[in-house]
Phi, psi and omega in degrees: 000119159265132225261166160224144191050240210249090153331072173319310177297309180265343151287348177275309174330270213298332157300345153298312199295311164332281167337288206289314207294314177328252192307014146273350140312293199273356173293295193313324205265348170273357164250017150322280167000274185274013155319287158320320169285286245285336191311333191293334162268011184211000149221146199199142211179179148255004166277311182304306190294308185308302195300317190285332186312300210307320182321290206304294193308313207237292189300321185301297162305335175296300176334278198314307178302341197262296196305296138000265173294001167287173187247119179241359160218141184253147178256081185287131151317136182250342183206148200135348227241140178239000000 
């Protein structure tokens, strides 16, 4: 079938799917998180110290930014549409 414009029903799918994909993201990188703090208490160094820097400085913002940069809501034409 060839298509023109937009699969409403499925393209609204996949934007659920999308969503979940979000907050599953943003579940994953806070008990990273809070993975990592607890590392402060069971470790202690100067290895301890490279990782949690690197956690702040690097890993942590990418997470955030990937997270960020996700759609976490699509908005669809109501009208327009044939």
């Amino acid at each position: 079938m060839v298509y023109l414009g937009m699969d409403v029903d499925r393209v609204s799918e996949l934007a659920k799917q999308l969503h979940h994909r979000v907050s599953a993201l943003k579940s994953a990188g806070a008990s990273t998180g809070v993975i990592v703090e607890r590392l402060r208490t069971h470790w202690d160094g100067p290895e301890a110290a490279d990782f949690l820097g690197e956690w702040h400085q690097r890993y942590r913002p990418a997470g955030q930014s990937a997270v960020a940069g996700s759609y976490t809501h699509l908005t669809l034409p109501t009208s327009g549409l044939v």
